[in-house]
LUMDRENGU-24046 format. One record per residue: residue in one letter; x, y, z of N, C-alpha, C, CB in turn. Coordinates in steps of 0.1 Angstrom, whole numbers, plus 5000, padded with zeros to 4 digits. Glycine has a CB too. Layout:
aXYZXYZXYZXYZ
...
//
This chain:
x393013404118392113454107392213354096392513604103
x391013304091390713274085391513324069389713274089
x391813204056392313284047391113344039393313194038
x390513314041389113384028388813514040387213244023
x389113504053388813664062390213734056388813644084
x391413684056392513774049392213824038393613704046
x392013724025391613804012390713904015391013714002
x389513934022388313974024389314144031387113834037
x390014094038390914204043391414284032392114154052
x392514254028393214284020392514354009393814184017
x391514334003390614333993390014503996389314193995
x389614494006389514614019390514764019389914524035
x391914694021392614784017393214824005393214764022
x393014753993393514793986392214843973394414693984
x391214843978390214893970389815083972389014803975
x390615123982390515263984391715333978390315313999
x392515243976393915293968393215323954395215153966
x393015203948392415173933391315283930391715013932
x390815353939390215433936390515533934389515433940
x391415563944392315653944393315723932392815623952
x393115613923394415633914394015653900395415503913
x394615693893394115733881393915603871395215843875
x392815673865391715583853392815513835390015753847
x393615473839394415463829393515363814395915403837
x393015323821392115283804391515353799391115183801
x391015453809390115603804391215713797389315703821
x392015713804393515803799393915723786395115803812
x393615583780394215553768393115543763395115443767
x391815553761390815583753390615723749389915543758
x391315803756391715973752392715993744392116063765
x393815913743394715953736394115853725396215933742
x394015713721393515683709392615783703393015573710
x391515833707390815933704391316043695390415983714
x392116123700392716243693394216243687392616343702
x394716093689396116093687396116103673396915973692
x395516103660395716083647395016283640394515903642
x394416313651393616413647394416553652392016383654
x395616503657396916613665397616643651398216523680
x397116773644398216833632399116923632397616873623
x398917033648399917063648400817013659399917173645
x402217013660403016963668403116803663402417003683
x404116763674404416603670404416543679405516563664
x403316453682402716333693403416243700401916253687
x403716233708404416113713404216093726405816113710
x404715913733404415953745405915953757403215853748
x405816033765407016023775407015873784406916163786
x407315863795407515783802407815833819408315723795
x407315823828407115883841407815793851405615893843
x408315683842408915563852407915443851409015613870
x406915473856405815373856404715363842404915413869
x404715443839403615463829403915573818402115503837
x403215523802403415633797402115693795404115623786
x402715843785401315983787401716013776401316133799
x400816063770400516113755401016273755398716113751
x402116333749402416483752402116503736404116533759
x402216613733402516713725403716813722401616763726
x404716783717405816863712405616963702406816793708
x405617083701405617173692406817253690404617243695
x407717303682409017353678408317463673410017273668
x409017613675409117723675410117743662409417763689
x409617813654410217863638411217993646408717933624
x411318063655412118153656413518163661411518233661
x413918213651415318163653416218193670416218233641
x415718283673416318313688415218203698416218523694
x415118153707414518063713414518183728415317903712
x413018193730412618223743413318143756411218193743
x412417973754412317853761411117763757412317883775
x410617753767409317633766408617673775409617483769
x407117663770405917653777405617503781404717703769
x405617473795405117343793403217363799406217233804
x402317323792401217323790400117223795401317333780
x399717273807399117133816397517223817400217083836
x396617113807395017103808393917123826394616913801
x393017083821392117113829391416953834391117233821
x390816943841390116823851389316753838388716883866
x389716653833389316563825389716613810387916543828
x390416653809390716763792391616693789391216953792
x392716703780393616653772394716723770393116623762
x395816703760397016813761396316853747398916743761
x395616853742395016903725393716973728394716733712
x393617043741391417053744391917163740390217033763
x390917193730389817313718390117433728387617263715
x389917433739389817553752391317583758388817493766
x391317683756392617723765393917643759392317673783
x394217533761395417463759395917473745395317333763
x395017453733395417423719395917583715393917353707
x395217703716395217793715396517853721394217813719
x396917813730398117833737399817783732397617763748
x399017633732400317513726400717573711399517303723
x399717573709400017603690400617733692398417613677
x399617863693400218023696401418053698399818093707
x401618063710402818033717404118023711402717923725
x403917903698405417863692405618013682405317683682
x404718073682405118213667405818313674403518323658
x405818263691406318403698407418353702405518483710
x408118263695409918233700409818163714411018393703
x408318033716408617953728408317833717407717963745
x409017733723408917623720407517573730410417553722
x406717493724405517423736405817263739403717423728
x405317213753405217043757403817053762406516973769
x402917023756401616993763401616823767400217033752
x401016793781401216653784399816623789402516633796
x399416493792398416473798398416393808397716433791
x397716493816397516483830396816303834396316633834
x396916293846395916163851394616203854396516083865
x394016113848392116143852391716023860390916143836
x390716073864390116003871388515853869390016123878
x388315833868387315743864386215843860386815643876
x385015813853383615853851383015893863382915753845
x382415993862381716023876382516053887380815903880
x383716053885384216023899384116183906386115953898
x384416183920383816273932385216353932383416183948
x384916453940385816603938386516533945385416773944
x386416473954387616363964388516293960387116273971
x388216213947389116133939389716173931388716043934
x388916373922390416403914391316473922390316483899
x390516543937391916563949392716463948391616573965
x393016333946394216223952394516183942393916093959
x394616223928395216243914396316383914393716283904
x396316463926397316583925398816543925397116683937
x399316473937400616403936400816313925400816343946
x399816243918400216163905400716253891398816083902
x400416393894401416463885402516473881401616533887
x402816473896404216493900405416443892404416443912
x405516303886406616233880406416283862406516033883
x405016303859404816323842405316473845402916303832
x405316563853405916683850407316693853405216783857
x407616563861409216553860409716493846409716453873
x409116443839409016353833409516493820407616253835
x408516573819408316633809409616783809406516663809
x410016813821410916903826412316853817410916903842
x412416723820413516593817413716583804413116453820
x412516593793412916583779412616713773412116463773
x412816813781413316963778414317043781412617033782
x414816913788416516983793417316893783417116963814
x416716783780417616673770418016773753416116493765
x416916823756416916953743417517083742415617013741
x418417093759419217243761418217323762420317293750
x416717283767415917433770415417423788414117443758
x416217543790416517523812415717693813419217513821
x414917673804414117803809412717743805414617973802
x411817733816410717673811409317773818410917503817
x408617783810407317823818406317753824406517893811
x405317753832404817663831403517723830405217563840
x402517683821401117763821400117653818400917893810
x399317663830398317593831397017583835398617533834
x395517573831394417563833393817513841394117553826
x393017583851391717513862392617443873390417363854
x392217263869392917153881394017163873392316973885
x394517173862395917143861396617253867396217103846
x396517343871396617483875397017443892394917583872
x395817323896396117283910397117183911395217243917
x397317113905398417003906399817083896397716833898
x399717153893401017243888401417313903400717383874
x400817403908400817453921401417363931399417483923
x400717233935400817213940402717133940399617183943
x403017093932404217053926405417173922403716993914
x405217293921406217403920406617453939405317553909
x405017413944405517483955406617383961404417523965
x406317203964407217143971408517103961406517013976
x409017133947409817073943410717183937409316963936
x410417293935410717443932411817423921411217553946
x412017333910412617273900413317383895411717213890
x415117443895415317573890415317633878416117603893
x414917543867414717553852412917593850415417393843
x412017623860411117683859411117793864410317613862
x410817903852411318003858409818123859412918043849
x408918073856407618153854406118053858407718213837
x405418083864404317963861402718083860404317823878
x402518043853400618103845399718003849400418103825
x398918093857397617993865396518033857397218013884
x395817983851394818033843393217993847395117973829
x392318053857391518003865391417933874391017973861
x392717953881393117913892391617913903394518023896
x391017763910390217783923390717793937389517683923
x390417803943390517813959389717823969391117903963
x389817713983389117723987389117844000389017613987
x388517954005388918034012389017964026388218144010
x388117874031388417804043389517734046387617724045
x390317724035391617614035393017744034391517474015
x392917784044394017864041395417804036394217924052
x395917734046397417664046397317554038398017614059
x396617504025396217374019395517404005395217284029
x395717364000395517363984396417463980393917413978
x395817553970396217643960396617773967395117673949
x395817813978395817883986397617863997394217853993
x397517714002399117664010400217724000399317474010
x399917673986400917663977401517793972400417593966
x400417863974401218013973401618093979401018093970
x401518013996402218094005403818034004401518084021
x404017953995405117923993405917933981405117823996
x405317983971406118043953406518123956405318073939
x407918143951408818293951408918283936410718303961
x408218203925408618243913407318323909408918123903
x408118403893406618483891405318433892406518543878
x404718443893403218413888402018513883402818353898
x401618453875400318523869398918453869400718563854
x398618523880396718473888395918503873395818633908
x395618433859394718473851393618453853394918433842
x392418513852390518463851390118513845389418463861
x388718513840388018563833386818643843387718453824
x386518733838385518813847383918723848385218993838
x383418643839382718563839382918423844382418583830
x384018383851384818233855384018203864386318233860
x384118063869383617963878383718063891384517813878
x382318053901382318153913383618073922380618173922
x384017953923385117923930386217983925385417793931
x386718063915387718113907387218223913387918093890
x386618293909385818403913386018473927384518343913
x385218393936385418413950386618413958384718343955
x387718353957389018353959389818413956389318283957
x389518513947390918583940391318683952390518683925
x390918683959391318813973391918723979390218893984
x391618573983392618523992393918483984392018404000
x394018433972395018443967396118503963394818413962
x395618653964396218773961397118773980394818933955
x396318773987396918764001397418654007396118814009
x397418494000398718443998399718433993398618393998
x399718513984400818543975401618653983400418593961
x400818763988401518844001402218794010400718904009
x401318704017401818644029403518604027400918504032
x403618524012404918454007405918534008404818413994
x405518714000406418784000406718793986407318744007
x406118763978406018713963405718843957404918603960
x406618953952406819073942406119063932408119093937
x407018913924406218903912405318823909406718873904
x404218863917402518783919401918873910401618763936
x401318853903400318943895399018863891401019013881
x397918973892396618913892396118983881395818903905
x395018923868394418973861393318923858394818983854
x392219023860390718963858390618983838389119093869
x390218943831390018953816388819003812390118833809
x388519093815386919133808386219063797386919273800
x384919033804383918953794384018813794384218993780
x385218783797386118613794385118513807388718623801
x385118413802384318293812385818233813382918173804
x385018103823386418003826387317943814385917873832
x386817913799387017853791387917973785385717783786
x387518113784387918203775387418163759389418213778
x386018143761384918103752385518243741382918103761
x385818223732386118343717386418393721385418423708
x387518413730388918543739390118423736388618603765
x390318363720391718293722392718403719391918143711
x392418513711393618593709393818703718393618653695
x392818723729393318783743393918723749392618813752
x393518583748394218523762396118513754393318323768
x396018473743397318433739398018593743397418363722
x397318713736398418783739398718853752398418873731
x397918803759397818833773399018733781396118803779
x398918643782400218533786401418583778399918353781
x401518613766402718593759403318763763402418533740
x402818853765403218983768403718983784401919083765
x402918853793403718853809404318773807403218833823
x405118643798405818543795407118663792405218443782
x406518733781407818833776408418903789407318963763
x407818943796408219033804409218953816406819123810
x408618863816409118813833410118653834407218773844
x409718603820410818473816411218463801410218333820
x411418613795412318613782413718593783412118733776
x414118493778415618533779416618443788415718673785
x415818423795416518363807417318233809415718363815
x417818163798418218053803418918063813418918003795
x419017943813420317893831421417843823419817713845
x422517903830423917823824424517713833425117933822
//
């Protein structure tokens, strides 16, 4: 083979990778964006091994310490998005949790439901990442609550790595596909023995929507006690002007099911 048929090769294989992988000039044009405009909490970025991510640290004024929320966005959103996460990140710290909102890997412009599927395992090391500089702090009770896709790449990462300092995880419009039984969100919860709380809104995305029966009966299948599912009256995917339902809604099954708990 020719060398310009090798390059021509090569070129071949490594262009479905590259697509595959997350948009990191798009991910640093998000954080320049909002990094100056983040007032509450304190900005910084972690390190994943390979790459750094823009998180959000927020410290909790109460003197007995819950633990930590760690706080993972939605499919192209940020650790600071107006919806669901800020509401949360910020909230959260008045009820004796400390917050880490991080930012997820995105995917290019336009890109296809296929390419932010192959962005799920690229989670994996920033939520190790972020687990890491919460135990550096003596906090080994962590929650983990998270929105939409970040909801799927949390999922999909509690089920294979079952980390024992997470001790609660909050799916907040969790999708599913019902044809995919043993795979996605649907696989992942035939495999969580930690609590979980299925959150949606009664007005949410019909993939959120339509799935809540099979999710409820993979969470059976698991054997999973503490699976609980709540539809929110009125609420859409976003929880469009329901921020002080949703906060006290999480923070009342936070209280209940991972107050207290450190690990020794």
């Amino acid at each position: 083979m020719s060398l310009k048929n090798k390059l021509i090769a090569l070129l071949l294989c490594v262009t479905p990778m590259l697509a595959n992988s997350a948009d990191l000039a798009r991910e640093k044009r998000i954080g320049e964006q909002i990094y100056d405009a983040i007032f509450d909490g304190d900005p910084m970025y972690l390190k994943d091994g390979e790459h750094e991510f823009l998180s959000i640290y927020m410290r909790s004024d109460s003197a007995e310490l819950n633990g930590a929320a760690l706080v993972l966005h939605g499919r192209g959103a940020n650790p600071d998005w107006i919806d669901v996460v800020q509401p949360l990140r910020v909230g959260l710290t008045e009820h004796a949790w400390d917050t880490l909102s991080i930012q997820l890997p995105v995917a290019r412009e336009g890109a296809s439901d296929k390419e932010w599927l192959a962005l799920v395992d690229e989670a994996a090391p920033r939520i190790d990442a972020a687990l890491a500089f919460l135990e550096e702090r003596g906090i080994l009770n962590v929650a983990v609550v998270a929105h939409s896709f970040g909801a799927r790449m949390a999922a999909a990462y509690l089920a294979t790595r079952q980390p024992p300092q997470v001790r609660a995880f909050v799916a907040i419009g969790m999708s599913a596909d019902p044809a995919q039984r043993n795979s996605g969100n649907l696989g992942a919860l035939r495999k969580l023995q930690l609590p979980v709380y299925d959150l949606y809104g009664e007005r949410d995305l019909p993939t959120v929507l339509d799935s809540a029966r099979e999710r409820k009966l993979a969470a059976q299948d698991a054997g999973n006690n503490d699976y609980r599912q709540n539809q929110v009256a009125g609420a859409d995917h976003f929880f469009s002007g329901q921020n002080e339902v949703l906060l006290s809604t999480v923070r009342a099954w936070l209280n209940k099911h991972a107050q207290g708990t450190q690990l020794q």
